[in-house]
mmCIF file of the N, C-alpha and C atoms, coordinates in Angstrom:
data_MODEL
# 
_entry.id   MODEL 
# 
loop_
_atom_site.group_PDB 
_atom_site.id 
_atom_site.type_symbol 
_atom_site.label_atom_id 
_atom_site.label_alt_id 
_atom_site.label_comp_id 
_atom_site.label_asym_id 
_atom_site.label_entity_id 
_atom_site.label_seq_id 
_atom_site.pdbx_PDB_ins_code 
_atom_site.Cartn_x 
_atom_site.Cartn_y 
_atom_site.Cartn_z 
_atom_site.occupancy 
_atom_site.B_iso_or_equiv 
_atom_site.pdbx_formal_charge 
_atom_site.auth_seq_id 
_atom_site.auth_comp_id 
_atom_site.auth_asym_id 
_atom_site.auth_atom_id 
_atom_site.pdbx_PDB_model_num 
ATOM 1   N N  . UNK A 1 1  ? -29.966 -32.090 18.965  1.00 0.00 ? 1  UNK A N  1 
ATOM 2   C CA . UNK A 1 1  ? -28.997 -32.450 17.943  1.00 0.00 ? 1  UNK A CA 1 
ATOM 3   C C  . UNK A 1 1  ? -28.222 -33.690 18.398  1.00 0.00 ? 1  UNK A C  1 
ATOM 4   N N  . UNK A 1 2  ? -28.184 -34.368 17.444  1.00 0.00 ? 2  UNK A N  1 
ATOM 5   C CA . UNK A 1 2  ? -27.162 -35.525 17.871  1.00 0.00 ? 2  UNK A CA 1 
ATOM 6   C C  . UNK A 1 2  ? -25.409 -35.189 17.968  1.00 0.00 ? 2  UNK A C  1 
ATOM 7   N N  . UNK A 1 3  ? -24.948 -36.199 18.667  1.00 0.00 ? 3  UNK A N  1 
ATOM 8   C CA . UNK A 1 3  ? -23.169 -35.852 18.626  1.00 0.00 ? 3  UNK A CA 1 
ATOM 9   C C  . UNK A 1 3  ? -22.381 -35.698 16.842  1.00 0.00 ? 3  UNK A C  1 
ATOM 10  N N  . UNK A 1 4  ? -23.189 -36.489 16.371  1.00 0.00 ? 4  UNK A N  1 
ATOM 11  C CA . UNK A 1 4  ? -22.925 -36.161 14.462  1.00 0.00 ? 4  UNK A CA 1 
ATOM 12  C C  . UNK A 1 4  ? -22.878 -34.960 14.379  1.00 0.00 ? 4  UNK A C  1 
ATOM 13  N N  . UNK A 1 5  ? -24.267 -34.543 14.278  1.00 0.00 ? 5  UNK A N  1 
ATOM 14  C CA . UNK A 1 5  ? -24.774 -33.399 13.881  1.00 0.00 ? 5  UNK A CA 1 
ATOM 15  C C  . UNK A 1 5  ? -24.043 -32.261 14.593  1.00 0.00 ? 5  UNK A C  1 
ATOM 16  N N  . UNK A 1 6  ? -23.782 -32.390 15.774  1.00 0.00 ? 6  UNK A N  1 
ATOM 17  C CA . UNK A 1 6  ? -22.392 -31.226 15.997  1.00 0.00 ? 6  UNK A CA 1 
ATOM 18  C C  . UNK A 1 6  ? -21.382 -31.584 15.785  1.00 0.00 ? 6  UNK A C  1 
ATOM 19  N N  . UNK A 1 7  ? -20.941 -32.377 15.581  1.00 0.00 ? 7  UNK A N  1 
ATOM 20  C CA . UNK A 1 7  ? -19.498 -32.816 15.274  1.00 0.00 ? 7  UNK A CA 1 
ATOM 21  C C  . UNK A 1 7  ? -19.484 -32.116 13.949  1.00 0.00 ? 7  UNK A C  1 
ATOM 22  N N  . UNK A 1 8  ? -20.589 -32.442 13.378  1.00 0.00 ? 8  UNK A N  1 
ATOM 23  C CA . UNK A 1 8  ? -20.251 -31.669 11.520  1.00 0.00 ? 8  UNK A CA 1 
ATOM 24  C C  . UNK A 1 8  ? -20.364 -29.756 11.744  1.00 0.00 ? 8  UNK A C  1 
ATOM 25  N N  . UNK A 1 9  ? -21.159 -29.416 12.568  1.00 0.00 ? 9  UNK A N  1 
ATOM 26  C CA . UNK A 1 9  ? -21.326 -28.268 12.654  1.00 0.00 ? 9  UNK A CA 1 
ATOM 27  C C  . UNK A 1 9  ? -20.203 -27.636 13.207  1.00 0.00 ? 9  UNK A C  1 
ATOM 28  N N  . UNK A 1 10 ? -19.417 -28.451 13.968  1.00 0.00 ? 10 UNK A N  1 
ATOM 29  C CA . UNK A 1 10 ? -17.806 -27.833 15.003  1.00 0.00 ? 10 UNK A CA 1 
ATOM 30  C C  . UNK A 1 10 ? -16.851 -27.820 13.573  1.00 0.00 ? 10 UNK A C  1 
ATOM 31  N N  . UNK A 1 11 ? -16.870 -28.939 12.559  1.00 0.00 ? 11 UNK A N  1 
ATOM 32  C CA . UNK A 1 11 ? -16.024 -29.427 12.018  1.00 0.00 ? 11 UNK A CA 1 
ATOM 33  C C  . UNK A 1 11 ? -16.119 -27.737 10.418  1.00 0.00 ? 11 UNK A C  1 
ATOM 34  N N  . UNK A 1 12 ? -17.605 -27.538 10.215  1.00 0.00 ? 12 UNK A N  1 
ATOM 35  C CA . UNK A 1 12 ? -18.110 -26.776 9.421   1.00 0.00 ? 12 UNK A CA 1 
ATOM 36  C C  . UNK A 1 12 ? -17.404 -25.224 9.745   1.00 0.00 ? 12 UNK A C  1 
ATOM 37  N N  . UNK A 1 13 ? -17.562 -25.267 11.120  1.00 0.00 ? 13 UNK A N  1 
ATOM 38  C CA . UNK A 1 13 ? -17.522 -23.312 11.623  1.00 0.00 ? 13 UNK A CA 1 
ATOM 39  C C  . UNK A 1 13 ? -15.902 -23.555 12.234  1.00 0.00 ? 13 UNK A C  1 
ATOM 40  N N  . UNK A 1 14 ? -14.783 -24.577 11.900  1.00 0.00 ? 14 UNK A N  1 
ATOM 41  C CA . UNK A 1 14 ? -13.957 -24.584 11.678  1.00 0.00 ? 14 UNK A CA 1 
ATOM 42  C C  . UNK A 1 14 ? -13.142 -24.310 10.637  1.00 0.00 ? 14 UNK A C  1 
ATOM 43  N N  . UNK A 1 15 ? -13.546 -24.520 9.645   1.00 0.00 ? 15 UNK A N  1 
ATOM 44  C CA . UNK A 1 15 ? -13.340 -24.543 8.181   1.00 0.00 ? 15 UNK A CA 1 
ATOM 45  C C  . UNK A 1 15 ? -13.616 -23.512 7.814   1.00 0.00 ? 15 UNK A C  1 
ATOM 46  N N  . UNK A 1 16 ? -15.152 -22.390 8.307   1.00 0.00 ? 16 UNK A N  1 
ATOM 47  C CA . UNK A 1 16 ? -14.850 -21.276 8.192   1.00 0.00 ? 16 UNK A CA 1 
ATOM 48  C C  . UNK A 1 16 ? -14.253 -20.031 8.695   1.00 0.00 ? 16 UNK A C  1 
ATOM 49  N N  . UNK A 1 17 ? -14.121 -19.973 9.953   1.00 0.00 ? 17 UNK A N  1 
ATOM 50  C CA . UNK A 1 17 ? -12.770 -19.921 10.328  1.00 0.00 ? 17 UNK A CA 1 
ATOM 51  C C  . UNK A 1 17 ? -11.800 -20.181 9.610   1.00 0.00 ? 17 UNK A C  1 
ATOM 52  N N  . UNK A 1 18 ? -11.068 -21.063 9.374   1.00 0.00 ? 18 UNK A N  1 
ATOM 53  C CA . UNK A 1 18 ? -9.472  -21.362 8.458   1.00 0.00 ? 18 UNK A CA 1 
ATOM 54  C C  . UNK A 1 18 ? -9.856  -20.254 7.004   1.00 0.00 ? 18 UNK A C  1 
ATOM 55  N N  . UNK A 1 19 ? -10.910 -20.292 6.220   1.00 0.00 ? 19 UNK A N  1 
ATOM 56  C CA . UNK A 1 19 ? -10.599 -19.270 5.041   1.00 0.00 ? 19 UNK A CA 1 
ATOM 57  C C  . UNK A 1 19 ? -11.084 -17.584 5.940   1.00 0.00 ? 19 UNK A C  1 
ATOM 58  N N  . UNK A 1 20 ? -11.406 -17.460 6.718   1.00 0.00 ? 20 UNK A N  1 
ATOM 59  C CA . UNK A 1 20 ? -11.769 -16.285 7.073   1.00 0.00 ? 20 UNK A CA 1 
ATOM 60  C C  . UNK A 1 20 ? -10.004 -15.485 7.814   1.00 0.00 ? 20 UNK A C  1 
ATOM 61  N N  . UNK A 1 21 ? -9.439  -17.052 8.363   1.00 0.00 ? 21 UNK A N  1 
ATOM 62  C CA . UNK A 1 21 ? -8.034  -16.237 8.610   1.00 0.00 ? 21 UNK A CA 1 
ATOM 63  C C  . UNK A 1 21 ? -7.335  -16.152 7.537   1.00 0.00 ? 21 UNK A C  1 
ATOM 64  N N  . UNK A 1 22 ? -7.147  -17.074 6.444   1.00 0.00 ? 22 UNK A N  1 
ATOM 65  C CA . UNK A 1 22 ? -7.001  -16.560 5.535   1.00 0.00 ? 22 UNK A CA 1 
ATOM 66  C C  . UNK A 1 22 ? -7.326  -15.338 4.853   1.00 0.00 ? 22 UNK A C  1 
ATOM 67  N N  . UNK A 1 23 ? -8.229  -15.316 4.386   1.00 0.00 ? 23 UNK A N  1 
ATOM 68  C CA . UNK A 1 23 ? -8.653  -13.965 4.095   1.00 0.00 ? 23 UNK A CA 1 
ATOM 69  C C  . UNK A 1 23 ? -8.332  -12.798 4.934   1.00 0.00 ? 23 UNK A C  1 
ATOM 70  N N  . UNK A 1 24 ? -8.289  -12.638 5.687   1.00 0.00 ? 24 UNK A N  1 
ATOM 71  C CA . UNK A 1 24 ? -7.741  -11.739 6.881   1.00 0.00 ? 24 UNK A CA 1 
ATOM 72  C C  . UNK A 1 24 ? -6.459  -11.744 6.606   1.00 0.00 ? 24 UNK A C  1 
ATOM 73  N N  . UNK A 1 25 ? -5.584  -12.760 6.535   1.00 0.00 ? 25 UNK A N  1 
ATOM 74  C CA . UNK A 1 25 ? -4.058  -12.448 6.259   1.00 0.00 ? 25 UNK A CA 1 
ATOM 75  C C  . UNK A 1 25 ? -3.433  -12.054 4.749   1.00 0.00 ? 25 UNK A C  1 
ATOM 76  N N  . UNK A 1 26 ? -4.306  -12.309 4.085   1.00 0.00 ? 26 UNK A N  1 
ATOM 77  C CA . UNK A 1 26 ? -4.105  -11.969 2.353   1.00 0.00 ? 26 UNK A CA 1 
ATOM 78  C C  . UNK A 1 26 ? -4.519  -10.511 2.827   1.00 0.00 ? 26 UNK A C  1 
ATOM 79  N N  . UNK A 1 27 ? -5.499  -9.836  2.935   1.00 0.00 ? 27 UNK A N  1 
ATOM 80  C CA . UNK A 1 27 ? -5.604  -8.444  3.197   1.00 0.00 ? 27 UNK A CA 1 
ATOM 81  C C  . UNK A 1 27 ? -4.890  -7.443  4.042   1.00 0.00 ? 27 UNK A C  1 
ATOM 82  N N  . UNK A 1 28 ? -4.146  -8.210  5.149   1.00 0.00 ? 28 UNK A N  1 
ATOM 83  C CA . UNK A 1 28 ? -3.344  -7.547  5.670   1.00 0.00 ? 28 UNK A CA 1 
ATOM 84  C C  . UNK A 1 28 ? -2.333  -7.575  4.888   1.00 0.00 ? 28 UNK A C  1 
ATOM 85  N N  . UNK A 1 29 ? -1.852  -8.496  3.990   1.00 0.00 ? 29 UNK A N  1 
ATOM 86  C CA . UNK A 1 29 ? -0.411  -8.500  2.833   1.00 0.00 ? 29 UNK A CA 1 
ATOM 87  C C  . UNK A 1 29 ? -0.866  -6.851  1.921   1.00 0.00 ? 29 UNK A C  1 
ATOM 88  N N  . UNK A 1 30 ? -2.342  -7.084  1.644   1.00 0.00 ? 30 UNK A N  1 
ATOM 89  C CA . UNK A 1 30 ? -2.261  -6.077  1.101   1.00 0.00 ? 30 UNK A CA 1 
ATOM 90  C C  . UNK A 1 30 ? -2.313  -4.859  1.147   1.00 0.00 ? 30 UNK A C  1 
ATOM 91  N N  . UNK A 1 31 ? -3.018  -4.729  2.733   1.00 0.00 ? 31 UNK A N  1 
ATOM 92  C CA . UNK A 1 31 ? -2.856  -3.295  3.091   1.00 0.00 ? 31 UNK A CA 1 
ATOM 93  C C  . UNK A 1 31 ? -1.313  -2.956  3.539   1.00 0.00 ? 31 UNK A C  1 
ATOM 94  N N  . UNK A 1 32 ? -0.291  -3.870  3.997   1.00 0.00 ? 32 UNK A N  1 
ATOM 95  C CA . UNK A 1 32 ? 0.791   -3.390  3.678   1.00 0.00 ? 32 UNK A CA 1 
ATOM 96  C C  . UNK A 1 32 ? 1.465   -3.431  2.627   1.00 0.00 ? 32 UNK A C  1 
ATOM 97  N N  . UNK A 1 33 ? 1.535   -3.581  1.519   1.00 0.00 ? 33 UNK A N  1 
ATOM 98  C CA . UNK A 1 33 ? 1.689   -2.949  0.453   1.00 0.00 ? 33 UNK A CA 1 
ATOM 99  C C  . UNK A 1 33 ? 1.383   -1.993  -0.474  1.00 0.00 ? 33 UNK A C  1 
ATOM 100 N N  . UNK A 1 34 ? 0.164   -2.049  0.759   1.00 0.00 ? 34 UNK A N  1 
ATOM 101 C CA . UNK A 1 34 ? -0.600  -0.818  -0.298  1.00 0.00 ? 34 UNK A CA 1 
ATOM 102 C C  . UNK A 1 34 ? 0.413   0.601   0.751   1.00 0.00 ? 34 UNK A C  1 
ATOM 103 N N  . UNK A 1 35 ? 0.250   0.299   1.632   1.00 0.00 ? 35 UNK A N  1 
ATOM 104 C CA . UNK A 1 35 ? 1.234   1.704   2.666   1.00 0.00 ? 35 UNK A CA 1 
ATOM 105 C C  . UNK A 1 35 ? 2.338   1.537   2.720   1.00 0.00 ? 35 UNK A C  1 
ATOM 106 N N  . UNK A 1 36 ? 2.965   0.282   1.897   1.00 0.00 ? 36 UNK A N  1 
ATOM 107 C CA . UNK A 1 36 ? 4.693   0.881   1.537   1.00 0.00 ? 36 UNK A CA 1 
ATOM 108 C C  . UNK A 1 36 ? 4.585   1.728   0.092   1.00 0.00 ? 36 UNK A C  1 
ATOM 109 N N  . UNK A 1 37 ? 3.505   1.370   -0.936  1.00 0.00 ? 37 UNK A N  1 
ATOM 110 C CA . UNK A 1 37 ? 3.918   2.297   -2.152  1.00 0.00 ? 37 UNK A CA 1 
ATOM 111 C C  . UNK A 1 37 ? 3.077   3.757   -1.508  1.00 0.00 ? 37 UNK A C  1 
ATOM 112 N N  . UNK A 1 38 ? 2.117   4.057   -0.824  1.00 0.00 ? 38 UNK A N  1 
ATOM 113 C CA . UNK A 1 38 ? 1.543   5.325   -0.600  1.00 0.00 ? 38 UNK A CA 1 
ATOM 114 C C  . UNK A 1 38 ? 3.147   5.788   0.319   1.00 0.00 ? 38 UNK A C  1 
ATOM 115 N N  . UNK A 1 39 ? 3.710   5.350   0.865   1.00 0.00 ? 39 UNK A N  1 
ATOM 116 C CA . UNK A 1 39 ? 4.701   6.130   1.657   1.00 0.00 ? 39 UNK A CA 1 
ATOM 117 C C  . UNK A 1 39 ? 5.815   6.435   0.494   1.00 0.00 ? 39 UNK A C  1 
ATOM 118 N N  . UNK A 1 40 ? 6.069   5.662   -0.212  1.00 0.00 ? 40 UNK A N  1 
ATOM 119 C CA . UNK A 1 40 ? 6.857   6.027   -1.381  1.00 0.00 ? 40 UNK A CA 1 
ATOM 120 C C  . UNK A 1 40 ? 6.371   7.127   -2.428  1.00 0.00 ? 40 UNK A C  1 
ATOM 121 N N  . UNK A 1 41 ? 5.255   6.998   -2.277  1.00 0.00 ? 41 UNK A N  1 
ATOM 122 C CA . UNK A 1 41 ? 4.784   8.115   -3.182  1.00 0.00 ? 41 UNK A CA 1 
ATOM 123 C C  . UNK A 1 41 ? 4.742   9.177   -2.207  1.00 0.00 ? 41 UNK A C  1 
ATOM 124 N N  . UNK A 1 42 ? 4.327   9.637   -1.452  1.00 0.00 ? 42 UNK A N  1 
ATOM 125 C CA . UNK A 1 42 ? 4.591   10.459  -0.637  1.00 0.00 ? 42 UNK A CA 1 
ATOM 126 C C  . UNK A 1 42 ? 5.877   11.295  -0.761  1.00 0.00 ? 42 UNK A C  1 
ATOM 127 N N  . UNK A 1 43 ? 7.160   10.130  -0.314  1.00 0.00 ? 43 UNK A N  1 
ATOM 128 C CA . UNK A 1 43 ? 8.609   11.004  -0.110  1.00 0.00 ? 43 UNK A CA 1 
ATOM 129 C C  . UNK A 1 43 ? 8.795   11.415  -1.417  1.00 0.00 ? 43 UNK A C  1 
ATOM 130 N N  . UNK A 1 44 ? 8.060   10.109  -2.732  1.00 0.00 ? 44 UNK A N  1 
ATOM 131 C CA . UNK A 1 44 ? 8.119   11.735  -4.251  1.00 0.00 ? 44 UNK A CA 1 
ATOM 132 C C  . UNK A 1 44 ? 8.053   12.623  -4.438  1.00 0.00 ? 44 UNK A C  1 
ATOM 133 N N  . UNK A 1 45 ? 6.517   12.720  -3.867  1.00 0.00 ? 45 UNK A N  1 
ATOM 134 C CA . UNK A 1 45 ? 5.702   13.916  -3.760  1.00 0.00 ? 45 UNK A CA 1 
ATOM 135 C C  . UNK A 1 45 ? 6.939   15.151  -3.391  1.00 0.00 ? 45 UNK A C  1 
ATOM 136 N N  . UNK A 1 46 ? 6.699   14.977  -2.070  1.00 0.00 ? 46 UNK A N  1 
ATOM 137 C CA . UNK A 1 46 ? 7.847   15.552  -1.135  1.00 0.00 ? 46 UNK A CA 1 
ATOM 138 C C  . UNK A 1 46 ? 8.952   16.285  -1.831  1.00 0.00 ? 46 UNK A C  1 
ATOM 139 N N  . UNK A 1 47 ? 9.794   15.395  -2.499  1.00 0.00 ? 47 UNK A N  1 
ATOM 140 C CA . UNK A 1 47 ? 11.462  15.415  -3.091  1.00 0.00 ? 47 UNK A CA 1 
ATOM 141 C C  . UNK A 1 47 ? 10.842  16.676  -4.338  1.00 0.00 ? 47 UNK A C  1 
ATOM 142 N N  . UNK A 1 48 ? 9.129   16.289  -4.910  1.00 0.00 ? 48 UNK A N  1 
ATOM 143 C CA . UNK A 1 48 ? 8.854   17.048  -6.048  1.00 0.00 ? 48 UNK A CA 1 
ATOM 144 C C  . UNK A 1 48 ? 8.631   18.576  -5.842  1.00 0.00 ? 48 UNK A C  1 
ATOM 145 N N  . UNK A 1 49 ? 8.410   18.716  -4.737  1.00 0.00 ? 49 UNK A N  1 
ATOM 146 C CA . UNK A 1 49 ? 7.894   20.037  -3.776  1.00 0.00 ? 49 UNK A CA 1 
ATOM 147 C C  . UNK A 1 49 ? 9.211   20.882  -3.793  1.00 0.00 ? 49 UNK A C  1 
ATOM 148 N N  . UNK A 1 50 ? 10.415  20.084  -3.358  1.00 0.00 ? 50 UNK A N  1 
ATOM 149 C CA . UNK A 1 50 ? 11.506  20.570  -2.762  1.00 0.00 ? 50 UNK A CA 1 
ATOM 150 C C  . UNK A 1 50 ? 12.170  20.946  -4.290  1.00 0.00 ? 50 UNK A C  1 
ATOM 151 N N  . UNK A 1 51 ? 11.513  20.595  -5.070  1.00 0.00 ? 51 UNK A N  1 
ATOM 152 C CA . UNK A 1 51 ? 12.330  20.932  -6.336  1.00 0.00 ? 51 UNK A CA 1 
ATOM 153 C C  . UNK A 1 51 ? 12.141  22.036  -7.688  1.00 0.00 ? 51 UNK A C  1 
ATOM 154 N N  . UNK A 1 52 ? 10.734  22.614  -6.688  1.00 0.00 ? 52 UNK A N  1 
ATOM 155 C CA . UNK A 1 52 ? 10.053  23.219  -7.268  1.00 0.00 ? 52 UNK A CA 1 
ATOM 156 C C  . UNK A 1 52 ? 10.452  24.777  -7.046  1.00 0.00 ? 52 UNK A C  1 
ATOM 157 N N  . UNK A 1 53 ? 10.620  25.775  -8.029  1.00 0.00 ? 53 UNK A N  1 
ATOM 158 C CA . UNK A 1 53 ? 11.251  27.192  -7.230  1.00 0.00 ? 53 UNK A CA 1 
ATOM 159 C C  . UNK A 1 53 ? 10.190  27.739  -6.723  1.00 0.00 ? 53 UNK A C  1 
ATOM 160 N N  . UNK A 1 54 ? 10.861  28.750  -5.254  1.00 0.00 ? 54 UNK A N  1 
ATOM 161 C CA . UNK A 1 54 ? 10.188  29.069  -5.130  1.00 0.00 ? 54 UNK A CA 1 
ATOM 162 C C  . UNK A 1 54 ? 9.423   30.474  -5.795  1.00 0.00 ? 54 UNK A C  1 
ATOM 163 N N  . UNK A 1 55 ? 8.507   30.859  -5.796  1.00 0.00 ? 55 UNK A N  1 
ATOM 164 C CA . UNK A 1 55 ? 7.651   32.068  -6.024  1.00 0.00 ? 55 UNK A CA 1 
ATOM 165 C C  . UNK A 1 55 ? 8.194   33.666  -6.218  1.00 0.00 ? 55 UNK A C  1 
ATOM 166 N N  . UNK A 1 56 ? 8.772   33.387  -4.834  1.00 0.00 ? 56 UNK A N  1 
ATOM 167 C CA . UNK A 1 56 ? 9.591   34.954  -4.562  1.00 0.00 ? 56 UNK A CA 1 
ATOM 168 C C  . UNK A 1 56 ? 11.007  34.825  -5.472  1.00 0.00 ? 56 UNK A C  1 
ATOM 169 N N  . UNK A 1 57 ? 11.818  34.068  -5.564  1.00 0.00 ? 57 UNK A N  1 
ATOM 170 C CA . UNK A 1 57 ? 12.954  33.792  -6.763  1.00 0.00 ? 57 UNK A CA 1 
ATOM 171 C C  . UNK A 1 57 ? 12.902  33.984  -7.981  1.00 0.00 ? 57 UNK A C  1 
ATOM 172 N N  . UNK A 1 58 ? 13.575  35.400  -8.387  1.00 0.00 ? 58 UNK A N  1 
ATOM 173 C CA . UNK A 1 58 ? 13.055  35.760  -9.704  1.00 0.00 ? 58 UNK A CA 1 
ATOM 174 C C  . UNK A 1 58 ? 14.450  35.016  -10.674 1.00 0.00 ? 58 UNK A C  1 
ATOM 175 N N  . UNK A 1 59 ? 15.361  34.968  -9.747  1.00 0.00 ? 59 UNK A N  1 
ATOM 176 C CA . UNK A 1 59 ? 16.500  34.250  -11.063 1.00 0.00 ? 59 UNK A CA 1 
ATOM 177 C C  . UNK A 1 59 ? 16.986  32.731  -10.583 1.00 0.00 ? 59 UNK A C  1 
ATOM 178 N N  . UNK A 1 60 ? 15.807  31.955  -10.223 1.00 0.00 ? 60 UNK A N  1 
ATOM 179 C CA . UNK A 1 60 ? 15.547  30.702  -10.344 1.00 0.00 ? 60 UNK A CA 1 
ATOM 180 C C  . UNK A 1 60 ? 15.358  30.289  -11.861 1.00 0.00 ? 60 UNK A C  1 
ATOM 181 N N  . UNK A 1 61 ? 15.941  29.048  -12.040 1.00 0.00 ? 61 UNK A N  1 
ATOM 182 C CA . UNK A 1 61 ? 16.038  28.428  -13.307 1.00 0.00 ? 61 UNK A CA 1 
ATOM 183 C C  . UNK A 1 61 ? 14.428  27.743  -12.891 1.00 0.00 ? 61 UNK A C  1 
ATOM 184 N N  . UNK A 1 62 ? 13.714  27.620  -13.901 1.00 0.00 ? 62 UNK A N  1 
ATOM 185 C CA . UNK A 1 62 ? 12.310  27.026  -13.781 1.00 0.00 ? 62 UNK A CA 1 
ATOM 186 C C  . UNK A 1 62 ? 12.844  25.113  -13.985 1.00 0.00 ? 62 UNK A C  1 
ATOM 187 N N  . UNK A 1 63 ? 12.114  24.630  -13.370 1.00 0.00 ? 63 UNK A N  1 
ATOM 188 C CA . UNK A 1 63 ? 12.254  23.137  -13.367 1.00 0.00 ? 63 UNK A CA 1 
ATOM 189 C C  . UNK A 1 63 ? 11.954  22.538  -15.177 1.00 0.00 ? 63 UNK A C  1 
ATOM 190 N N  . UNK A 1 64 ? 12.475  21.695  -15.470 1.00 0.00 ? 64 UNK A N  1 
ATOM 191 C CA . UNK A 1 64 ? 12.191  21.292  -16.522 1.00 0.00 ? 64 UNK A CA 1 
ATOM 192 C C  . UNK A 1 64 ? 12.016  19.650  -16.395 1.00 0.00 ? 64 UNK A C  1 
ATOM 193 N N  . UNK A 1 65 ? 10.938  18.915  -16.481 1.00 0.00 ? 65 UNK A N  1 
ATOM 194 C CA . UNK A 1 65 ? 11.571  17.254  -16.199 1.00 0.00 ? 65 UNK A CA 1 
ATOM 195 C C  . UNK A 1 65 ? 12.578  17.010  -17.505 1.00 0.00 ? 65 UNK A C  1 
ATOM 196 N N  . UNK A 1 66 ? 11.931  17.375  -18.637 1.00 0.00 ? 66 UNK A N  1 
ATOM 197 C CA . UNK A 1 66 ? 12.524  17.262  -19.440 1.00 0.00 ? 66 UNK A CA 1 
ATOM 198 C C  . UNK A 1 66 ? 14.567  16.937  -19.876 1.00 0.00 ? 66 UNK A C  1 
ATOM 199 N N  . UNK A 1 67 ? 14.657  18.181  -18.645 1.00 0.00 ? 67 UNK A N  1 
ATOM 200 C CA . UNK A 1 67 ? 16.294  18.110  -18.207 1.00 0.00 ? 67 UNK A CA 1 
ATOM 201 C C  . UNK A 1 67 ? 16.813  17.202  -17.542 1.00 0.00 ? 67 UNK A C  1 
ATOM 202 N N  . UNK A 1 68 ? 15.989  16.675  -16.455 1.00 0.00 ? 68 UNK A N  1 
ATOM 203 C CA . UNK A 1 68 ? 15.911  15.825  -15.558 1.00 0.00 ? 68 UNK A CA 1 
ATOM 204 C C  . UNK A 1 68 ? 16.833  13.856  -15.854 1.00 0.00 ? 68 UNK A C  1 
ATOM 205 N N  . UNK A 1 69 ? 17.448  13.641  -15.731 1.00 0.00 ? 69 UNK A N  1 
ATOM 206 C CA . UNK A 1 69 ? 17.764  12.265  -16.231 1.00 0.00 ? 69 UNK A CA 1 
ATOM 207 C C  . UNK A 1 69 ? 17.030  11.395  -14.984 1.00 0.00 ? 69 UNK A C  1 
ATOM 208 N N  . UNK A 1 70 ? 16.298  10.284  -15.373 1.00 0.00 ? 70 UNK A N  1 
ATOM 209 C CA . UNK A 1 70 ? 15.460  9.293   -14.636 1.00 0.00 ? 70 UNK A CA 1 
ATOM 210 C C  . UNK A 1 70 ? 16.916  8.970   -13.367 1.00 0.00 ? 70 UNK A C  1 
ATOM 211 N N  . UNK A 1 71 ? 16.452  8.393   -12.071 1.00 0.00 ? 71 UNK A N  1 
ATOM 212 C CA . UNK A 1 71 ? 17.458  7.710   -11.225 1.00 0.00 ? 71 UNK A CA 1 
ATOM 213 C C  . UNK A 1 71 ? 17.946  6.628   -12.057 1.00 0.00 ? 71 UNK A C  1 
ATOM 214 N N  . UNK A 1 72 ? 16.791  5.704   -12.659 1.00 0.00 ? 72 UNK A N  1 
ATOM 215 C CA . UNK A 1 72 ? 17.798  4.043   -12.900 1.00 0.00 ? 72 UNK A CA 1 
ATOM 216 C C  . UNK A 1 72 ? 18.367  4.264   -14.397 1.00 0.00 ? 72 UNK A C  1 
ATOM 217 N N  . UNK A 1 73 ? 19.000  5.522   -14.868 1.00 0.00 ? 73 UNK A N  1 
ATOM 218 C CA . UNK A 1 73 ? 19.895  6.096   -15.878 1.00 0.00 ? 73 UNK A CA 1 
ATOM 219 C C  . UNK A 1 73 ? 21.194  6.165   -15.640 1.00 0.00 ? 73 UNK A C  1 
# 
């Protein structure tokens, strides 16, 4: 190979490199976002569990969402 001919090939598997870190850093944006809303859904989950009566409680009021007023209310 001539000094061209690698010079273009250094210059080539540079360039891919630069979108491959790219790409690599766009996906890491998104896998953390994707595990801040799964952790948020989670402590829902959670808060939804805790709100639920339990079984053995016979003069538990049954959940209603219906009753429920949203938080940003």
């Amino acid at each position: 190979m001539t000094r061209e001919q690698l010079e273009a090939r250094v210059t080539e598997l540079e360039i891919q490199v630069a979108w491959q870190d790219d790409a690599l850093s766009s996906l890491s944006d998104t896998v953390a976002r994707l595990q801040q809303t799964l952790d948020l859904q989670q402590a829902q989950l959670r808060l939804l569990y805790q709100r639920l009566p339990e079984k053995s409680s016979d003069d538990a009021v049954p959940f209603s969402p219906v009753d429920e007023v949203p938080p940003h209310y």
